[in-house]
C-alpha positions in Angstrom: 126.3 104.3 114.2 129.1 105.3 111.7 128.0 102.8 108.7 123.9 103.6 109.2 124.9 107.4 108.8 127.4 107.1 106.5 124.9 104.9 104.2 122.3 107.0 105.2 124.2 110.6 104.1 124.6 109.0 100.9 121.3 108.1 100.8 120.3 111.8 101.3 122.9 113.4 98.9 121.8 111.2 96.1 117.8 111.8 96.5 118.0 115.2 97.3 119.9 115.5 93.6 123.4 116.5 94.5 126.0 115.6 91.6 127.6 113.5 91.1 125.2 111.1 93.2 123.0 108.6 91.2 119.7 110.5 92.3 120.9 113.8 90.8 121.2 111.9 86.6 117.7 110.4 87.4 116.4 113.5 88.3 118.1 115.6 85.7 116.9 113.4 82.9 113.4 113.7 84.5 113.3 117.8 84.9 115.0 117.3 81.2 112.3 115.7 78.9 109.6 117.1 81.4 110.4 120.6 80.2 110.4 119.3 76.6 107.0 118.2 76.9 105.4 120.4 79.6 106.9 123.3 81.8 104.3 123.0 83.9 105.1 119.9 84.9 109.0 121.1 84.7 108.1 123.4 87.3 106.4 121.4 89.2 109.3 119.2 89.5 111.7 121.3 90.6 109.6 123.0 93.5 108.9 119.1 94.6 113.0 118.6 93.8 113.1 122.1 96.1 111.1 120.4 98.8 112.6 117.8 98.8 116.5 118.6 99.5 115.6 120.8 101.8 113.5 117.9 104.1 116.4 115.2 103.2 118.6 117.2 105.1 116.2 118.1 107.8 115.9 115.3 108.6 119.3 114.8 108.4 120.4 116.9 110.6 117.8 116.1 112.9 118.7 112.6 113.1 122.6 112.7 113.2 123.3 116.2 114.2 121.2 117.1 116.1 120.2 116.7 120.0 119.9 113.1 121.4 116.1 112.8 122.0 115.7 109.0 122.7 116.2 109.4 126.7 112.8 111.6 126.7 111.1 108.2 125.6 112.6 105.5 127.7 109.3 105.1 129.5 107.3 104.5 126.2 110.2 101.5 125.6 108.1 99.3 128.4 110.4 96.9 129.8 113.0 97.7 127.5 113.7 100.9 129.9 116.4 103.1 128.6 117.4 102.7 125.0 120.4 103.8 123.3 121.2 103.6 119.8 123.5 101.4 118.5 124.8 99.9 115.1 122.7 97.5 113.5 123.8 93.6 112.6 125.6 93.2 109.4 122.5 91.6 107.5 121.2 95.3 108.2 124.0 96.8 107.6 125.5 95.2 104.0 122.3 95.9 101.8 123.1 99.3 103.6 126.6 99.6 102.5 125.4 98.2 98.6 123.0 100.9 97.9 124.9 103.6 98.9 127.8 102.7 96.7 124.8 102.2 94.1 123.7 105.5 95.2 127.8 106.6 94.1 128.5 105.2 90.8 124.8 103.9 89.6 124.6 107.2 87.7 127.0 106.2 85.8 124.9 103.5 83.4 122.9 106.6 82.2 125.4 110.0 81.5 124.1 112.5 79.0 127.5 113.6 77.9 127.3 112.0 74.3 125.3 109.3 73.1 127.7 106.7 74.0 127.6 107.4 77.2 124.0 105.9 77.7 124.5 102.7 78.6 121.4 102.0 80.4 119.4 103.5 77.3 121.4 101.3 75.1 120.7 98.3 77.4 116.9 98.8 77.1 116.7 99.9 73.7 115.0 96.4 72.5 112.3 96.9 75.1 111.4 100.6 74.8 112.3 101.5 71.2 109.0 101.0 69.8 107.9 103.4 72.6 110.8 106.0 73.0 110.2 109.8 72.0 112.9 111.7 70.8 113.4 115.2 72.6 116.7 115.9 70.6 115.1 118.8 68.3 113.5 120.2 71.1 114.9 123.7 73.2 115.2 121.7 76.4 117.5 119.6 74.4 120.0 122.1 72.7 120.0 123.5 76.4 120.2 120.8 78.6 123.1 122.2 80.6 121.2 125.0 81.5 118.6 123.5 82.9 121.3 121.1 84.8 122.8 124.5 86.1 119.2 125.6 87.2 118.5 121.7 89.0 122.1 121.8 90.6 121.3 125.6 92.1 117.8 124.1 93.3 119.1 121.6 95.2 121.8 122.8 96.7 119.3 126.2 97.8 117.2 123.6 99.2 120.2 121.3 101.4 121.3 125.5 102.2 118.2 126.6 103.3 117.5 123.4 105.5 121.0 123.8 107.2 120.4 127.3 108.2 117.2 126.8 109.6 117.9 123.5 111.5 121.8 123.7 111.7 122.4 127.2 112.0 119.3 128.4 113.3 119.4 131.8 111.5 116.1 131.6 110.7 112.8 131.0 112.6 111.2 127.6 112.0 108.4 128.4 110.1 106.7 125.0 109.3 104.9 124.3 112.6 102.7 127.4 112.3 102.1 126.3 108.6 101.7 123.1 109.2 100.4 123.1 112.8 96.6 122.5 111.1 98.0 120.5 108.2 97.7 123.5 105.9 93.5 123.2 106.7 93.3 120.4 104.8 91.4 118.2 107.2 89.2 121.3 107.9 88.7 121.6 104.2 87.7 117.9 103.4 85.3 117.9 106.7 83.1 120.6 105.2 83.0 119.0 102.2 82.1 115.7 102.8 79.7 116.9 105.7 78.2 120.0 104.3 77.8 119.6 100.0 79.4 116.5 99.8 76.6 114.7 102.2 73.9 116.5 100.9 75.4 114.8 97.4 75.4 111.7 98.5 71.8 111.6 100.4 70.5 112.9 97.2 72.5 110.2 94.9 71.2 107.3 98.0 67.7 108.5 97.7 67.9 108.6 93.9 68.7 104.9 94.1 66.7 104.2 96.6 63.3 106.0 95.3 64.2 105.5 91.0 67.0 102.8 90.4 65.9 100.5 93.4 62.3 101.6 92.8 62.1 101.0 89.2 63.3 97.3 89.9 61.2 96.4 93.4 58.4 98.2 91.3 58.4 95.7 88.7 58.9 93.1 90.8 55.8 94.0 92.5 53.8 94.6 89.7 54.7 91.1 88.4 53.4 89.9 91.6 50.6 91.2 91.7 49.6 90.2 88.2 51.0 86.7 89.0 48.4 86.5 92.0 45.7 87.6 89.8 46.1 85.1 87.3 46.4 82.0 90.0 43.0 82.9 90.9 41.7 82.8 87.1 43.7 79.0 86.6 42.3 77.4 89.5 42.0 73.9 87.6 38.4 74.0 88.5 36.5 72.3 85.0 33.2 74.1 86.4 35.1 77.9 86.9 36.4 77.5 82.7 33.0 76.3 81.9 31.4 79.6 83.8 33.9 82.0 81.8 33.4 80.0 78.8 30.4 80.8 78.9 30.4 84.3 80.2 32.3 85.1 77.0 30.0 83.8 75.1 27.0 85.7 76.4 29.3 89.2 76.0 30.3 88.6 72.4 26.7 87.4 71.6 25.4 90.8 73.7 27.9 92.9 71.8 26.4 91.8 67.8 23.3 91.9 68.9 24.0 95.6 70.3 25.2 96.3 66.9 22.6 95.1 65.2 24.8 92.1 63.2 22.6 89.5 64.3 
């Protein structure tokens, strides 16, 4: 599979930030007004740029370099039996081809050599000018190369470490006894959500159940009962308004005469 690995290498150098690869001017202008803004966030981009050069070429190396692995699954291919790999079709293989040489010389629409070199800036300058915040009086700015230096020595730790680990083997794997209980995460969000976090939301359910739910049915049920009480009062019966008529009458009559106004 020369073109896939070929693509797929350049693929890797570019996202993992190696210069002068597209991925690596993306990246760098990234890292660049990030540290102008926040270092936090700075840092937190390069460990993640760390990470991920060293995984680009694990997985590299794994994939091309490494030890052939599909004959250990030729039974989970079904009636396909054995399966070796092959080169793909060339409607696979061309968008292939057009993003790695994308990948090659796409990071040259956006160099931060001078100002002129900024094409795609200049290119997009009508859409985002109203938006666009200047970093040039900033220190991340009047040290931009730098902090390059410092993203070029990051990635290229991380594709070194990765090859000595997985190429060279002069260090011990250390990511499946990490990793082997997904850092505890699973663990972590199980005795959340089924310890606190259920208590939480039985005591949110009943609130709605008992208040919010109960306010609503309540008056719904008072309503109804009134409602019932009244339907007996209007019965339509002439004789029944007559008898309350006249009920009333005797009450208010009984009431002045308790009072002594009559």
């Amino acid at each position: 599979m020369p073109i896939t690995g070929f693509t797929f290498i350049i693929g890797w150098l570019a996202i993992a930030g190696i210069p002068p690869f597209a991925g690596f001017w993306s990246k760098d202008e990234i890292l660049l007004a990030a540290f102008a803004n926040n270092r936090l966030l700075w840092l937190i981009g390069v460990i993640t740029a760390l990470l991920t050069a060293y995984y680009m070429t694990r997985q590299v190396i794994m994939v091309f370099f490494g030890e052939a692995r599909w004959h250990d699954h030729a039974e989970e291919n079904g009636a396909h039996g054995d399966h070796t790999p092959h080169e793909s079709p060339w409607t696979m293989v061309t968008p292939l081809v057009v993003l790695a040489g994308l990948s090659i010389v796409g990071g040259a629409l956006q160099l931060p050599f001078s100002h002129s070199t900024k094409f795609l800036e200049h290119w997009l300058e009508p859409v985002i000018h109203h938006s666009e915040v200047s970093i040039s009086d900033t220190w991340a700015y009047s040290n931009k190369w730098l902090l390059l230096v410092v993203a070029v020595l990051v990635a290229v730790s991380g594709v070194v470490a990765s090859i000595a680990v997985y190429a060279k083997g002069k260090f011990k794997i250390i990511e499946p006894k990490i990793l082997a209980d997904a850092w505890r995460y699973d663990a972590a969000v199980s005795a959340i959500v089924g310890g606190p976090g259920r208590a939480a939301f039985g005591g949110v359910a009943a609130f709605d159940a008992k208040v919010i739910d109960g306010a609503v049915n309540g008056i719904g049920t008072e309503v109804r009962a009134t409602s019932g009480i009244l339907r007996k009062i209007q019965s339509g019966l002439v004789r029944s308004y007559a008898f309350v008529i006249g009920l009333g009458a005797v009450v208010i009559l009984a009431w002045f005469l308790l009072r002594g106004i009559l």
